[in-house]
Each structure stands twice: as C-alpha cells, then as structure tokens.
C-alpha angles and dihedrals in degrees: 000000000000116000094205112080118205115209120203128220101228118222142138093303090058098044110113126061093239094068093033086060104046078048092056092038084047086062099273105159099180145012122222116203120210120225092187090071135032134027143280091259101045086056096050088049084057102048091052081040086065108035094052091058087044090067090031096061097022089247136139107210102171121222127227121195108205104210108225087232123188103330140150115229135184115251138238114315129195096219127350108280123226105213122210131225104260092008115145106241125185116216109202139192094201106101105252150133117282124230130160091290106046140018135186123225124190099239111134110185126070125326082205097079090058103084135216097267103025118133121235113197114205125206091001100320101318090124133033128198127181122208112237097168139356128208124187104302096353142097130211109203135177112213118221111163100052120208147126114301118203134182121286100001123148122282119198119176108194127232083007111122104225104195108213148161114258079228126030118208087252078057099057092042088051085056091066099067090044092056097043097045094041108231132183109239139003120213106220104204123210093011100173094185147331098299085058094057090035086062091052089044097045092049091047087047097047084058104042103248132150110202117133112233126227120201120220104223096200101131134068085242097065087044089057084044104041099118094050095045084040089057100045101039121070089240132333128245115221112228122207115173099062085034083068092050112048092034123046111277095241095058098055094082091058090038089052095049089052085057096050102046089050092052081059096052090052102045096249133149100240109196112193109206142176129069098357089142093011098148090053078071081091105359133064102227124037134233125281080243102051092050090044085055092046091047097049091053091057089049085050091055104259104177091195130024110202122207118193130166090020085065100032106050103001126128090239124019103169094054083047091063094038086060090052098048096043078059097050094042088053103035082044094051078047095059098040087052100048086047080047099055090046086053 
C-alpha cells in the first residue's frame, strides 16, 4: 500500500469507462472535477462515471469539485492566436470574438486601476503582456513573452488589487451540484484567509453536507495568511501555477516544502499540484525533472499529488497514473529502508 494518493483532473481524455478503469487499475485514488471548464452535464456524466466503477470494481475513488472561484479569463476566440514577440495586442472588455489583434477578457471593473507598465501573465505565465495605454473599455498591450492564446484561459495581472467576492455566484451555482450529489471534497480557489474558508463552511453546514474543504493557497495574501487558513480548511492545496506568478519563480519550491511541513505538523492533508508530468500531456514518458520534482514532494511529505491537464486532455492518462504511482511505490521503498537502516 502507497501512502501517497494521486487525484486525477477528469476531461475529455478521461470520459469513457474504459480509460477511467484502466486509471483507477493504474493506482488513481481520486477524481477532481473542474468547474472552470465543462458543463453541468458533462460533470454529472463524471460523477455517475465514477461511482458506477466504484460498485463495479468494489472501490471507493473519492471525487473533488474545484470552484472556479474569482478569475479573469480570456474570452471567446475564433481560432486559437499565436501572439508575436513585440506584437501590439488590444485587450477588450466588448464581447466579441478574439483574433491576433485583438482578445476579450471577461474583467468588469475599471480599467483605471490597471496601470501603464503593469504585466499581465496569460495561461499560468506562458505569455506575458505589458500595458502601455487604456481607452475606455480597452486595453493596449506589448507582448513580450510569445506564445500560443487560447479561449477561456487564466489571466493574472500582477500588484494590481483585484477586489472580489470569496464565492462568485458561479461559485454558489457550481455548490449545488457538490451538496446533491454528495461529493467528497470541495477545492476552494484564491482563498486569501480564514473568512474566506468559514462562508463556504457555513454555507455546506446550513445545508447539511458533509464535503471537506481544501483550501488553494495561489496569492501573497494566503501566504501571509497560511496558519490561520491552515487552521480553519480541512487540508490546502499548493498551487503552483498562480505561486509562480505572484512570487519569483525560483522561490515556489521552498515555498511549497514549508507548506507542506506545516500541513504535517497539523495534521492536514497537503495535495501539490500543477505540472508535476506536464510533458506526458503529449509524451509517454516524463522529464528527468519532472520525476525528480515529483519525487522530492513525496520525501517532503506531500499526502496527494494532483495531475491536471496530463489527465484531462492528455494523449495517454492512464499511463499518466501508472507513472505517478511507479514514483511514489519506489520513493516510498526508498524511505521505509532508509527508517529501517537507522532501527
């Protein structure tokens, strides 16, 4: 038996019971379903995906809904844009559709508080634009990091103070089908302290469910908060896609091992997520790197491991889980025998 459990973001890769079984044969422990993409409908098709396999195999694979949360998103695109180095790019708030010269995104307050200068990192960072000007409800942006923009990705723009709700009403929508369907947990994005994670519980208690949240440390202020949120979740998530964002790269794996040391000393499930097989997306087998990093979680202490995109959208997924559970079983035989030798 590992002790490590792997949790799987569910997509169209991972839609037919023939896939989702070799997954959960391959060492998969728990699904996430993610309410910033798909339907209703597509959810609900997951969750009695699951729990038909669950009786069918005598398992008991637990399911996690990820709230959307507060989160600027590029808009609808006609095709997908490849964006130059240096190219002059409009960032509107008309609802329209995107091409190379100009792309919707779904913020709604001033355009004032976004100042000449600031960055603006696209799909977790892959593109970067800077604002050189603003009109009335548009944008002017430089883009200095190229790369390819698709529809509804994530949109950070970085020292600007972005006031929010802790639950949209997307957010609250999404709930409903977390409470009637019973699920296990319920991710609760851009937590920024403890108020945030007592509305969630309060709602969840008022209607007698009994889903654990996890809160998704990915802001300063949750790092400045992290006791307290610590204290009041059921466990964190770390991630790591907006922590690279808002802090310098280079300072997120240090970040992510005092996490999750502190998650130990409380007694919290800690889950690490983001990129951890990134490349198997496409490939069948991962980087050196990317092993080594999923290696080094598990030797932290890490209790989950969540892959997202790899699962999701990826070629192969259940390769993808067997990977991850051929890392844990070794690094894990590597930690009982040195505890062993020191016996």
């Amino acid at each position: 038996m590992v002790r490590t459990k792997i949790i799987a973001t569910l997509g169209p890769s991972a839609d037919s019971q023939s896939i989702l079984r070799k997954m959960i044969l391959g060492g998969l422990d728990a699904v996430r379903l993610n309410f910033s993409h798909g339907t209703d409908a597509e959810h609900l098709h997951r969750i009695k995906l699951v729990r038909s396999l669950n009786r069918k195999m005598k398992r008991a694979i637990k399911i996690m809904q990820d709230l959307e949360g507060y989160r600027i998103r590029v808009g609808r695109l006609r095709n997908e844009v490849l964006l130059k180095k240096n190219a002059m790019l409009y960032l509107t708030q008309e609802d329209i559709l995107g091409n190379a010269k100009e792309v919707p995104f779904d913020y709604r307050g001033p355009l004032r508080v976004i100042e000449q200068g600031s960055l603006i990192y696209i799909d977790d960072g892959k593109i970067l634009l800077k604002a050189i000007a603003k009109e009335k409800r548009r944008l002017k942006t430089r883009v200095l990091r190229a790369g390819v923009l698709k529809q509804r990705k994530g949109i950070n723009i970085l020292d600007v103070h972005l006031p929010f709700e802790a639950l949209t009403e997307k957010d609250r929508r999404d709930l409903n089908v977390a409470i009637k369907y019973r699920l296990d947990y319920v991710a609760q994005s851009f937590v920024r302290n403890a108020g945030d994670i007592r509305l969630l519980k309060d709602i969840l208690h008022n209607r007698h469910s009994e889903c654990k949240i996890l809160a998704k440390v990915e802001s300063k202020e949750a790092l400045d908060n992290i006791d307290e949120i610590i204290n009041e979740a059921d466990g964190i998530i770390v991630a790591r896609g907006d922590l690279g964002i808002c802090l310098p790269i280079y300072k997120v794996p240090v970040f992510q091992k005092e996490l999750i040391k502190k998650c130990r000393l409380n007694g919290k499930p800690v889950v690490v997520a983001t990129q951890l097989l990134d490349s198997m997306t496409e490939e069948r087998l991962p980087t050196r790197a990317e092993v080594s990093d999923v290696a080094n979680a598990i030797l932290d202490g890490t209790t989950h491991l969540l892959l997202s995109g790899e699962t999701a959208i990826g070629k192969h997924p259940h390769k993808v889980v067997e990977m991850m559970n051929k890392i844990i079983k070794n690094t894990e035989n590597y930690q009982r025998r040195l505890k062993e030798s020191f016996e």
